[in-house]
C-alpha positions in Angstrom: 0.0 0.0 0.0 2.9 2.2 0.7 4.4 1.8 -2.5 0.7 2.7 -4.3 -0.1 5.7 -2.4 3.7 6.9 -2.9 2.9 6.3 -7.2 -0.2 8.2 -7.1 1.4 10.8 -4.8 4.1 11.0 -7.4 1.8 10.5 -10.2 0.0 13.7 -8.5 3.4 15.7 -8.4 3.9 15.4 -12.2 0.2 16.1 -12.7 0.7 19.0 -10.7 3.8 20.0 -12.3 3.0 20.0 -16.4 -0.4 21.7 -14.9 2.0 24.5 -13.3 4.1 24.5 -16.8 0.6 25.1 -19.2 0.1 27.7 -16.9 3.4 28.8 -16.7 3.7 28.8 -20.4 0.0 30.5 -20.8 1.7 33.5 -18.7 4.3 34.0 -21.2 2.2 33.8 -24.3 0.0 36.4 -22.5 2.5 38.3 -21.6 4.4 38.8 -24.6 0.9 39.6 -26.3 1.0 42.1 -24.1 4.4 43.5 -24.8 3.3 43.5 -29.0 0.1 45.1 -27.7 2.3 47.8 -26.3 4.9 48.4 -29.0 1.7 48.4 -31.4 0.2 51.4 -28.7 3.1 53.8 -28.7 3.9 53.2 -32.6 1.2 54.6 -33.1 1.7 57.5 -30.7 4.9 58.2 -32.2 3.0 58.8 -35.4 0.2 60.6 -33.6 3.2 63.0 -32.5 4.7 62.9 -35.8 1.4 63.9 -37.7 0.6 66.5 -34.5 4.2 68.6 -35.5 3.6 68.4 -38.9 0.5 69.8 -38.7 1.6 72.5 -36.5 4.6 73.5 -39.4 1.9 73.6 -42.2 0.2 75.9 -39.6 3.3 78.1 -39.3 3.7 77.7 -43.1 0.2 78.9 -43.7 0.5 81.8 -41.4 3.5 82.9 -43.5 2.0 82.7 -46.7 -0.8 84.7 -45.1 1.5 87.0 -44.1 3.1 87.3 -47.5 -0.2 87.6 -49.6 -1.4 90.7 -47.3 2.3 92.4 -48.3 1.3 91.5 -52.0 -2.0 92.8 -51.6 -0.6 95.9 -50.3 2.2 96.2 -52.5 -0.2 95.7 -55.4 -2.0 98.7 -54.0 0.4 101.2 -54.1 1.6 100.2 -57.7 -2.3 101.2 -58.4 -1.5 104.6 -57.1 1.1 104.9 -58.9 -0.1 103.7 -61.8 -2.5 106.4 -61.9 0.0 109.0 -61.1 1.6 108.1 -63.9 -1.7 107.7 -66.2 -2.3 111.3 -64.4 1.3 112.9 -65.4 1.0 111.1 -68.5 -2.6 113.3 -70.1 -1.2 116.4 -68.3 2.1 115.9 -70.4 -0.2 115.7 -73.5 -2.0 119.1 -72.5 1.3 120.6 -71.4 2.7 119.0 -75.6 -0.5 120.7 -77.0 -0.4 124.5 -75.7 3.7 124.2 -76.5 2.4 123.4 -80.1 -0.6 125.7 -80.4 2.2 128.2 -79.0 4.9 127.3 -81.7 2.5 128.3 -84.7 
């Protein structure tokens, strides 16, 4: 009887033992699930950081170009001015052309 209740006691160890090794082995799988499920999470907030700065040099970029067009816009402006300055000095030339020639004859 000794010798049976010593095998099932062993028989029980090893049972006991390869149950503790699935588990053992379940942990590790779970684990390094885990581990991919992380590197997977802050891949992708590396490129939510990455998309985050780029969209805050296109803003910068934009607010230059802004910037730029208004000093065309105003630029564009005063060539109008002097456009008609010029359109201005230009007929007053022809007057000034006329009464020299009316005066020559």
């Amino acid at each position: 009887m000794a010798s049976a209740s010593s095998t099932s006691a062993r028989s029980l160890f090893v049972e006991s033992k390869m149950r503790l090794a699935d588990r053992v082995q379940v942990n590790v799988n779970n684990i390094a699930s885990l581990a991919r499920q992380i590197q997977r999470g802050s891949k992708s907030s590396e490129i939510l950081m990455h998309s985050a700065k780029n969209f805050a040099q296109q803003e910068y970029s934009l607010e230059t170009a802004e910037a730029n067009l208004k000093k065309i816009a105003l630029l564009t402006t005063h060539l109008d001015y002097q456009m008609e300055s010029v359109n201005r000095s230009f007929i007053t030339l022809e007057e000034v052309t006329e009464q020299v020639r009316s005066m020559q004859r």
